[in-house]
PDB file of the backbone (N, CA, C, O) and the ligand in Angstrom, with CONECT records:
HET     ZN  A 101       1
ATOM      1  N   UNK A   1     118.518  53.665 142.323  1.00  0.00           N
ATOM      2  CA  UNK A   1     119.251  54.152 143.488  1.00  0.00           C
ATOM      3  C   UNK A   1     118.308  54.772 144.514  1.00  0.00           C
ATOM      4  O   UNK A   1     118.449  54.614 145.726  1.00  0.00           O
ATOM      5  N   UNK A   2     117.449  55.405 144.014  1.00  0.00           N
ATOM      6  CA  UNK A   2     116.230  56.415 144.787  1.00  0.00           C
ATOM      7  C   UNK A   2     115.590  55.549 145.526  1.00  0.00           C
ATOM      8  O   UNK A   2     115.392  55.816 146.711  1.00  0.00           O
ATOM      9  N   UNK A   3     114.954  53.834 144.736  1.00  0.00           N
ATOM     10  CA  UNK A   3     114.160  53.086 145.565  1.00  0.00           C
ATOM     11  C   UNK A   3     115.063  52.501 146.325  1.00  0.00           C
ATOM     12  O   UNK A   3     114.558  52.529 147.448  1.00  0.00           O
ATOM     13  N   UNK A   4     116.541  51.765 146.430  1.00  0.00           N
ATOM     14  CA  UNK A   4     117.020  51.791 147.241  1.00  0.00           C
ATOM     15  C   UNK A   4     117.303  52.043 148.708  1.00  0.00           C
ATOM     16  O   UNK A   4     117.383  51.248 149.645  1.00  0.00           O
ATOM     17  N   UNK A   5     117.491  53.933 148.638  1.00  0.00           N
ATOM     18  CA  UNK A   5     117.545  54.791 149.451  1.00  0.00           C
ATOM     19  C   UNK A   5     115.923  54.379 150.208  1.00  0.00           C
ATOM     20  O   UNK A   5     115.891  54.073 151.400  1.00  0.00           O
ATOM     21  N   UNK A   6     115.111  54.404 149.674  1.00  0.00           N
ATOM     22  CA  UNK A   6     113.646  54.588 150.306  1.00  0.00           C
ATOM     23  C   UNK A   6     113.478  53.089 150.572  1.00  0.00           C
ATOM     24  O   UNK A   6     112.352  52.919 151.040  1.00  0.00           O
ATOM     25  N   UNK A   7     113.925  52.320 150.499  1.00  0.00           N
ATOM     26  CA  UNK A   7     113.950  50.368 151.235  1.00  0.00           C
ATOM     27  C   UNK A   7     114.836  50.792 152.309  1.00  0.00           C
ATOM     28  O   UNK A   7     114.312  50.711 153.420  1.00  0.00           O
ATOM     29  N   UNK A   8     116.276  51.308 152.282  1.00  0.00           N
ATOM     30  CA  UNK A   8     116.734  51.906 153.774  1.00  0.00           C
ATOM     31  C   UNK A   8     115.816  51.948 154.587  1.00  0.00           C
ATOM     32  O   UNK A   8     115.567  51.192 155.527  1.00  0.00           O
ATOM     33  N   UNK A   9     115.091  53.208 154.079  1.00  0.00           N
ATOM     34  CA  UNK A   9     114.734  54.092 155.222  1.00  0.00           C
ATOM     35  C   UNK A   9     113.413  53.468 155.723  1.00  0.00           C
ATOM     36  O   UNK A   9     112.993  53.744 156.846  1.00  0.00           O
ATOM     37  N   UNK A  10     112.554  52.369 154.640  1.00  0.00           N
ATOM     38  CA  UNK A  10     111.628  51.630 155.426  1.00  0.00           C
ATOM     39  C   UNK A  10     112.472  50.651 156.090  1.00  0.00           C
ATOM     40  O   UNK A  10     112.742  50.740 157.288  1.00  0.00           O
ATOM     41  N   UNK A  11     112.780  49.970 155.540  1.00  0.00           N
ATOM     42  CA  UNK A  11     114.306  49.385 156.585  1.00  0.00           C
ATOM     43  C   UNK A  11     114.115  49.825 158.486  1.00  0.00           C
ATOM     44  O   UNK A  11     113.575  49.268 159.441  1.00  0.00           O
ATOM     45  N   UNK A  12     114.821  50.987 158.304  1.00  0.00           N
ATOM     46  CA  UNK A  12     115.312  51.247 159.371  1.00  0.00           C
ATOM     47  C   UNK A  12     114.498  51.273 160.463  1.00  0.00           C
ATOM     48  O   UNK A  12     114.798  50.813 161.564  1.00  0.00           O
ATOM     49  N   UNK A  13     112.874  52.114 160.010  1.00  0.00           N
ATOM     50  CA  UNK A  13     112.000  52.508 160.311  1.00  0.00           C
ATOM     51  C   UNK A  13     111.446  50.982 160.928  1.00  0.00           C
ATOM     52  O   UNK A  13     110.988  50.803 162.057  1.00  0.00           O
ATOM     53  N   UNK A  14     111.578  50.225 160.141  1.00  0.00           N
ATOM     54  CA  UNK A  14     110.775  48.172 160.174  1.00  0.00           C
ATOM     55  C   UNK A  14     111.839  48.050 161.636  1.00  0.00           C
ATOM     56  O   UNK A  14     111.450  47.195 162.431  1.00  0.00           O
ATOM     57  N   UNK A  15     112.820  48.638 161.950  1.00  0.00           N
ATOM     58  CA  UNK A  15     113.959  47.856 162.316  1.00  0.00           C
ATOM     59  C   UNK A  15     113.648  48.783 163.972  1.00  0.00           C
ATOM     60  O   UNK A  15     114.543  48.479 164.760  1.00  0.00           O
ATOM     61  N   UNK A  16     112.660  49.746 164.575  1.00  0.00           N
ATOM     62  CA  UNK A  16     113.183  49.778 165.789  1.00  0.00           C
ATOM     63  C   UNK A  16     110.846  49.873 166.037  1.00  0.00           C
ATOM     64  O   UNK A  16     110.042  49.877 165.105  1.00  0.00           O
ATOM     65  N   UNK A  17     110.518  49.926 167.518  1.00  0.00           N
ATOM     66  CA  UNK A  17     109.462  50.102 168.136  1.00  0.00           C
ATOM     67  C   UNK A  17     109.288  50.640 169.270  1.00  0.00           C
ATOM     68  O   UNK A  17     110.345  50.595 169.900  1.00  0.00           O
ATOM     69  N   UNK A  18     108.508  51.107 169.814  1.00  0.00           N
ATOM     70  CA  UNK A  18     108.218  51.893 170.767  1.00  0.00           C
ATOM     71  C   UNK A  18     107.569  50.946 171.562  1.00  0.00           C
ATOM     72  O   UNK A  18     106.414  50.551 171.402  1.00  0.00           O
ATOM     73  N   UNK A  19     108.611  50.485 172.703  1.00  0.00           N
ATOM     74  CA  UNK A  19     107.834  49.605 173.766  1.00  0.00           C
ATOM     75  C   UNK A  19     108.383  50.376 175.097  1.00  0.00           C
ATOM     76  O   UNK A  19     109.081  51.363 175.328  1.00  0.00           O
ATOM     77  N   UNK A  20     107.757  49.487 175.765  1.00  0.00           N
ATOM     78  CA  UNK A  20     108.088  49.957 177.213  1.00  0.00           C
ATOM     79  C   UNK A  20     108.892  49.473 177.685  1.00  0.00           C
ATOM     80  O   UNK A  20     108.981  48.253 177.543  1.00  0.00           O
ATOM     81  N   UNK A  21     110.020  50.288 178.594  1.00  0.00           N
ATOM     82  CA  UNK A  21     111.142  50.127 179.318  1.00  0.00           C
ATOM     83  C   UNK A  21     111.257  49.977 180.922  1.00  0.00           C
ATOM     84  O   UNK A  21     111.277  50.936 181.694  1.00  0.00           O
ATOM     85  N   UNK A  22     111.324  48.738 181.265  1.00  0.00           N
ATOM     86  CA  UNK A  22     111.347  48.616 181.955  1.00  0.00           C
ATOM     87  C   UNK A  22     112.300  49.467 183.451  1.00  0.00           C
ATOM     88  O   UNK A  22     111.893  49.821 184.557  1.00  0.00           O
ATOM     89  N   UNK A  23     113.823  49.547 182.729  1.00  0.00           N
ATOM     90  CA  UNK A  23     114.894  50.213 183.256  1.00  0.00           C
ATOM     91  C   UNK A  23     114.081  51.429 183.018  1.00  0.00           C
ATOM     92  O   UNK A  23     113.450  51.938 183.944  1.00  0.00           O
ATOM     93  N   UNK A  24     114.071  51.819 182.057  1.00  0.00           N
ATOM     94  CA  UNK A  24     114.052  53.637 181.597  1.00  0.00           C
ATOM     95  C   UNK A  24     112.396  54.037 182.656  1.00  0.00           C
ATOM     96  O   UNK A  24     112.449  54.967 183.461  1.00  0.00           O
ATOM     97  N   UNK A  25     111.058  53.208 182.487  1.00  0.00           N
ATOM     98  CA  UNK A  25     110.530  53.211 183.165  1.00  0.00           C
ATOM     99  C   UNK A  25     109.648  53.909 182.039  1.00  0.00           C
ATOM    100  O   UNK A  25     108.635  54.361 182.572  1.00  0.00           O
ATOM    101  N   UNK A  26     109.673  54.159 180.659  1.00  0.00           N
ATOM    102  CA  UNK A  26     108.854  54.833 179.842  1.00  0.00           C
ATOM    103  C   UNK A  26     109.214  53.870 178.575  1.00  0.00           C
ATOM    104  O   UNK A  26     110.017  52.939 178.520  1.00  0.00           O
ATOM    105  N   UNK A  27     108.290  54.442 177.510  1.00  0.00           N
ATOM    106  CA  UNK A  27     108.243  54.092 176.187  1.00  0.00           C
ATOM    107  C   UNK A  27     109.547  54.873 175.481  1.00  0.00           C
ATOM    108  O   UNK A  27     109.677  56.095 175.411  1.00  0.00           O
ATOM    109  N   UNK A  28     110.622  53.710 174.898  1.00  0.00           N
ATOM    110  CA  UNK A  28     111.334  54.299 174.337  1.00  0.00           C
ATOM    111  C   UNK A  28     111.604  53.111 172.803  1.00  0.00           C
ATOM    112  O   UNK A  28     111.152  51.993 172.554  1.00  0.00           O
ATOM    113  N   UNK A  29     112.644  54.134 171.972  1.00  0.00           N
ATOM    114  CA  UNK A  29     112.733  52.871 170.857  1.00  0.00           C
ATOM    115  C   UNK A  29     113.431  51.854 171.087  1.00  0.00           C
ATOM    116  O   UNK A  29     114.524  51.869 171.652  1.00  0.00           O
ATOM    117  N   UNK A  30     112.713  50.649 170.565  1.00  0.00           N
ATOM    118  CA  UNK A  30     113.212  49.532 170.581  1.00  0.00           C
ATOM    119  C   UNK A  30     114.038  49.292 169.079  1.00  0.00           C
ATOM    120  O   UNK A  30     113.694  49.835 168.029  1.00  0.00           O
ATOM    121  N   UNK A  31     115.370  48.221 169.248  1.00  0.00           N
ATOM    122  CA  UNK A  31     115.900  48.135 167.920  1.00  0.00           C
ATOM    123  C   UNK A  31     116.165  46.388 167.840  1.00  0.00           C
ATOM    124  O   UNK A  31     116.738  45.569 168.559  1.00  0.00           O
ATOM    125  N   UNK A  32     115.486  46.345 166.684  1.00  0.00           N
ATOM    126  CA  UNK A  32     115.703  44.166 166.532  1.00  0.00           C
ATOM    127  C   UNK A  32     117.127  44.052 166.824  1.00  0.00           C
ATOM    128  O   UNK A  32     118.081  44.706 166.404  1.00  0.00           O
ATOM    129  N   UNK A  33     117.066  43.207 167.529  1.00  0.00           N
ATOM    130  CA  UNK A  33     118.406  42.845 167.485  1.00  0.00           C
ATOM    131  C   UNK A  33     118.686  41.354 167.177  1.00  0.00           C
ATOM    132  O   UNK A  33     119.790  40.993 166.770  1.00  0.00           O
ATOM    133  N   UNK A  34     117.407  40.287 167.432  1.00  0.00           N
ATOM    134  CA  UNK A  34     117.321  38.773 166.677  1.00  0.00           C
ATOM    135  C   UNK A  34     116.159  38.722 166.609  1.00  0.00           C
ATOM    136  O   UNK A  34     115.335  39.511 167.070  1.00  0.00           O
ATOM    137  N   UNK A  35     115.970  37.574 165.892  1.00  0.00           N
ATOM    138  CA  UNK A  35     114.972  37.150 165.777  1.00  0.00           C
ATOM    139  C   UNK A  35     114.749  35.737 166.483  1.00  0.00           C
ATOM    140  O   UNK A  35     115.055  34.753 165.808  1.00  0.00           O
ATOM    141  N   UNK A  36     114.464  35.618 167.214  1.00  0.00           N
ATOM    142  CA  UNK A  36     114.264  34.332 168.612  1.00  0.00           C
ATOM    143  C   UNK A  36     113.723  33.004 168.229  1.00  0.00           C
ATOM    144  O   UNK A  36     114.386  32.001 168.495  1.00  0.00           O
ATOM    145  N   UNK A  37     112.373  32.889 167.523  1.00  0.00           N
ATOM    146  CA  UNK A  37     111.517  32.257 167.112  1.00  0.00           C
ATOM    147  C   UNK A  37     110.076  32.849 166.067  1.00  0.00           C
ATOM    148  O   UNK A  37     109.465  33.915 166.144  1.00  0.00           O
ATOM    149  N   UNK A  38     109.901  31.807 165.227  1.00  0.00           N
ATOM    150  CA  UNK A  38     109.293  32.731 163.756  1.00  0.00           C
ATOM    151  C   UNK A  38     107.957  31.477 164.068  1.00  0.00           C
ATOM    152  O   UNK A  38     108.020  30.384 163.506  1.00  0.00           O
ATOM    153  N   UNK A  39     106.807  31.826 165.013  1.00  0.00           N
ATOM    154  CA  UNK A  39     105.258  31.454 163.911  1.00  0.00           C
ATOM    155  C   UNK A  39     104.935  31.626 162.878  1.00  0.00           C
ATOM    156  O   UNK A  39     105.440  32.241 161.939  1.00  0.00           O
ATOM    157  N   UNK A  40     103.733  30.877 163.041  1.00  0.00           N
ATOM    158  CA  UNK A  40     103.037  31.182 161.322  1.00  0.00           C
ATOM    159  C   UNK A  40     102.108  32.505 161.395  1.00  0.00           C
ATOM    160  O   UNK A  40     101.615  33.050 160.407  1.00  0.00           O
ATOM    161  N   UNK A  41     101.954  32.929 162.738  1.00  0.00           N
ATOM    162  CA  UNK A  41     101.086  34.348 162.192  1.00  0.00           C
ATOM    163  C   UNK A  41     102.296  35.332 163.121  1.00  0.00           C
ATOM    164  O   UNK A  41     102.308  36.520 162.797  1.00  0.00           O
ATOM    165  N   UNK A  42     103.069  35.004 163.985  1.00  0.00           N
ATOM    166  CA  UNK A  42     103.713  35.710 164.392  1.00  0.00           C
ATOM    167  C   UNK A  42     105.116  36.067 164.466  1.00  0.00           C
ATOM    168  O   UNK A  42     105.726  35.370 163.655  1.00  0.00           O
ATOM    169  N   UNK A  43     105.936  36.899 165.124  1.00  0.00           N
ATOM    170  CA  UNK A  43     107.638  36.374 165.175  1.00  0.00           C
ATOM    171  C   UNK A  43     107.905  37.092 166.764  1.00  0.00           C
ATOM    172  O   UNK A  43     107.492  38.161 167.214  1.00  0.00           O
ATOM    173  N   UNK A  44     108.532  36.320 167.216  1.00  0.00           N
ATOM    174  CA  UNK A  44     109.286  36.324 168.641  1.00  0.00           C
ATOM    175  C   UNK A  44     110.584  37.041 168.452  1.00  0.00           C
ATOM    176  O   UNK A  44     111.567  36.440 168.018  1.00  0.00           O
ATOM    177  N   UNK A  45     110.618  38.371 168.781  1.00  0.00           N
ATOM    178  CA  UNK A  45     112.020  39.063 168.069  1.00  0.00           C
ATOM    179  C   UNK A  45     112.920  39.796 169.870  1.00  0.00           C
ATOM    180  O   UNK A  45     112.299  40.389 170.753  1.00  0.00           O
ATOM    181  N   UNK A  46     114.071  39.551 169.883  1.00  0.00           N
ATOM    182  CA  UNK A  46     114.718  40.026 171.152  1.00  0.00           C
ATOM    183  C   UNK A  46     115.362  41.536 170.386  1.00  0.00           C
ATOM    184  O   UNK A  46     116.272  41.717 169.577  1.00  0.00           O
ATOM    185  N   UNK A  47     114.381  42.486 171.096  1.00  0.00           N
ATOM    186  CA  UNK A  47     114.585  43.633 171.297  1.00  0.00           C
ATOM    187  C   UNK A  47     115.513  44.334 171.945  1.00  0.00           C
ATOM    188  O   UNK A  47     115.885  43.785 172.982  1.00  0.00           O
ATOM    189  N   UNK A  48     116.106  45.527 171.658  1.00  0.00           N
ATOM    190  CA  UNK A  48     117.077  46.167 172.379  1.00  0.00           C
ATOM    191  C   UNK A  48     116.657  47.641 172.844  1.00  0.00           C
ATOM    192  O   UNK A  48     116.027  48.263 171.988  1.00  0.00           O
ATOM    193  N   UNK A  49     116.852  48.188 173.834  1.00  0.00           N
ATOM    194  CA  UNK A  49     116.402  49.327 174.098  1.00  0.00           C
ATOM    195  C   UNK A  49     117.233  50.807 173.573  1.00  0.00           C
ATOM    196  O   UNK A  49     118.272  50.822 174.231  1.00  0.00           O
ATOM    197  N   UNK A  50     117.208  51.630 172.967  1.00  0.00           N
ATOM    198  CA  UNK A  50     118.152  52.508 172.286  1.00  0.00           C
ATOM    199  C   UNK A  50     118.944  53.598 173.283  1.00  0.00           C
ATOM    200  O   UNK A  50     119.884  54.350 173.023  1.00  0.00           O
ATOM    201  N   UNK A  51     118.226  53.397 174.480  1.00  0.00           N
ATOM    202  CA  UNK A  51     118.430  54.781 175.923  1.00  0.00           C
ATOM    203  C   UNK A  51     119.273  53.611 177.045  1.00  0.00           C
ATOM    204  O   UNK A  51     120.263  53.836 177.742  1.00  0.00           O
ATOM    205  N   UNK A  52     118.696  52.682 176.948  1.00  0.00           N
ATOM    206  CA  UNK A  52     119.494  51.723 178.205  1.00  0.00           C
ATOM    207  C   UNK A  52     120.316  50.549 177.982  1.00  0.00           C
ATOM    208  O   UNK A  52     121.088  50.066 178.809  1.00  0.00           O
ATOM    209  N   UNK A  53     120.049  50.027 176.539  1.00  0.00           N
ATOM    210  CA  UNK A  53     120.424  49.076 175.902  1.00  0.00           C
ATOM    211  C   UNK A  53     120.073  47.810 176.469  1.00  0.00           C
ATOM    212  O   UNK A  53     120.792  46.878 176.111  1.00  0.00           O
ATOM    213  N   UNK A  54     119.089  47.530 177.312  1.00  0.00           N
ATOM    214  CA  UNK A  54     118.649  46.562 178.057  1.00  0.00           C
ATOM    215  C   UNK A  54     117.539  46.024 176.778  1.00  0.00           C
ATOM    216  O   UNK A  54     116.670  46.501 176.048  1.00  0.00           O
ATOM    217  N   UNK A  55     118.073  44.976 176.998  1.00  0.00           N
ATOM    218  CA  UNK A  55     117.274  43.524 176.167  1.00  0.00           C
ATOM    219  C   UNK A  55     115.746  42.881 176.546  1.00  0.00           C
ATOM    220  O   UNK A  55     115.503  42.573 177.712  1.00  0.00           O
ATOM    221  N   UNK A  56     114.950  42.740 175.697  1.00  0.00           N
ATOM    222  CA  UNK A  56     113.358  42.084 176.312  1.00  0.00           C
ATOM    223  C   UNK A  56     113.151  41.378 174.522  1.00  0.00           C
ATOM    224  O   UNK A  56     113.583  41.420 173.370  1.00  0.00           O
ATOM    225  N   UNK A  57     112.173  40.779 175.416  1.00  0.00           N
ATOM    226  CA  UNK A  57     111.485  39.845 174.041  1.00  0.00           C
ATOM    227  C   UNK A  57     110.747  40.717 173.604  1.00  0.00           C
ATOM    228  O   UNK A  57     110.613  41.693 174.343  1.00  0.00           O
ATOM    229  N   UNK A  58     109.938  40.727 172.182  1.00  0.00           N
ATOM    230  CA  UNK A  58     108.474  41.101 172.048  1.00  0.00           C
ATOM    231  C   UNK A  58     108.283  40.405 170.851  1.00  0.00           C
ATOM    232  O   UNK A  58     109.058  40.165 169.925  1.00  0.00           O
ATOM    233  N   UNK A  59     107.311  40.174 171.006  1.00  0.00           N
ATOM    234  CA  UNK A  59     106.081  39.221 170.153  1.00  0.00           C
ATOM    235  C   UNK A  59     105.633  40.765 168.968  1.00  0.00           C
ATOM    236  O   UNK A  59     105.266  41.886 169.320  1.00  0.00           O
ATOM    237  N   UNK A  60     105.859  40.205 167.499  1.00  0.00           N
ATOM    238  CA  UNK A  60     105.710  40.967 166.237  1.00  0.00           C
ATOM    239  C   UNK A  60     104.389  40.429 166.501  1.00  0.00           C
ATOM    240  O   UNK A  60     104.436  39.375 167.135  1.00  0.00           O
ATOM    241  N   UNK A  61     103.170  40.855 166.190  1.00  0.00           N
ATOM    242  CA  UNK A  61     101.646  40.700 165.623  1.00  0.00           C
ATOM    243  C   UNK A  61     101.389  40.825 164.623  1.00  0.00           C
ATOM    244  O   UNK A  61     100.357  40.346 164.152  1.00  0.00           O
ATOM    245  N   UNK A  62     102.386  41.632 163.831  1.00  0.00           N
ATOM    246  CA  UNK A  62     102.009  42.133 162.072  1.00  0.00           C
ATOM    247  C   UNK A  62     101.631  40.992 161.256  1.00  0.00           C
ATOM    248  O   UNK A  62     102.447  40.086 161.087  1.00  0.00           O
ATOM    249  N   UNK A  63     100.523  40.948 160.754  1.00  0.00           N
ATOM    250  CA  UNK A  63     100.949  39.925 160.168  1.00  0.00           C
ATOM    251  C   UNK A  63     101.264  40.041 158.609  1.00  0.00           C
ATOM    252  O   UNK A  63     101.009  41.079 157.997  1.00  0.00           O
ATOM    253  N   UNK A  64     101.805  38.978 158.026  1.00  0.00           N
ATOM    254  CA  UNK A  64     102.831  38.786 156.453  1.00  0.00           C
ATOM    255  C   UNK A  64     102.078  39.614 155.689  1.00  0.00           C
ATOM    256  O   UNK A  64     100.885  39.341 155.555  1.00  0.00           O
ATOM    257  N   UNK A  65     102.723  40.973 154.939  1.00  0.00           N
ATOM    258  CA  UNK A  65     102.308  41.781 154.014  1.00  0.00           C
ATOM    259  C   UNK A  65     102.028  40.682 152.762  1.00  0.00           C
ATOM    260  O   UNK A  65     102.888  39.888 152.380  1.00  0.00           O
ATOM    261  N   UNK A  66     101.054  40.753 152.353  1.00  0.00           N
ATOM    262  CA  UNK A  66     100.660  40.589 150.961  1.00  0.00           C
ATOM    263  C   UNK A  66     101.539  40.946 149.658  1.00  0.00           C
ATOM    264  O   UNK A  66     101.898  42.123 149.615  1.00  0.00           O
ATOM    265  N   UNK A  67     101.807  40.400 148.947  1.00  0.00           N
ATOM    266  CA  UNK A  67     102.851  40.361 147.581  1.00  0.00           C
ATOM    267  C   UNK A  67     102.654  41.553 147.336  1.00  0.00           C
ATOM    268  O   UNK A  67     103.274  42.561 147.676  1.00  0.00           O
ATOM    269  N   UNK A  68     101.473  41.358 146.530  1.00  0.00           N
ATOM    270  CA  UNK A  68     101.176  42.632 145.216  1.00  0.00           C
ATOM    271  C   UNK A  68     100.085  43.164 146.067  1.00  0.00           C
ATOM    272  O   UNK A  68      99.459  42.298 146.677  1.00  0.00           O
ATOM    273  N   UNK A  69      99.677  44.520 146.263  1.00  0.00           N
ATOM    274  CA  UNK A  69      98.239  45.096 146.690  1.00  0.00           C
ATOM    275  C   UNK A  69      97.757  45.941 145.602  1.00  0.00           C
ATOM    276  O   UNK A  69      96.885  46.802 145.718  1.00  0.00           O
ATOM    277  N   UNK A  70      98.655  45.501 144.086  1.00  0.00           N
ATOM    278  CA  UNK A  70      98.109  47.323 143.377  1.00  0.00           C
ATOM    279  C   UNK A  70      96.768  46.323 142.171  1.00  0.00           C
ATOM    280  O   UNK A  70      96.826  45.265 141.543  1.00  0.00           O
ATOM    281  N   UNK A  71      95.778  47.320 142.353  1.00  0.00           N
ATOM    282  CA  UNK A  71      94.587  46.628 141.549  1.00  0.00           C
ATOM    283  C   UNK A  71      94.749  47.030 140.225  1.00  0.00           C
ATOM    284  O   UNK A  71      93.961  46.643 139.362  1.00  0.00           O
TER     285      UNK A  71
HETATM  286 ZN    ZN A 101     115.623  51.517 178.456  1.00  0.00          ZN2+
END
């Protein structure tokens, strides 16, 4: 139940970014709202703004976490 709770909350955390707002005119959070188009090193995700609710693309850079990292 505990790891659960803590996949939420990386969850949620995975789920908004700090871009720039065009309307708002500053950096505010962004929240996924689709996913547009998926590369192989990247993902094209349509963002939502949390202060204006105005919509923009942004390009994910992360690239694919690795399975296992524990040695
Ligand atoms: Zn905004």
């Amino acid at each position: 139940m505990e790891d659960d709770e803590l996949t939420f909350l990386e969850d949620q955390l995975a789920g908004t970014e700090l871009l720039a707002c065009e309307t708002c005119g500053d950096d505010t959070l962004h929240a996924h709202t689709e996913v547009l188009e998926v590369y192989p090193m990247t993902t094209e995700l349509l963002m939502q703004c949390t202060c204006c609710q105005t919509e923009r693309t942004w390009i994910d850079w992360t690239p694919p976490k690795p399975k296992a990292q524990s040695n």
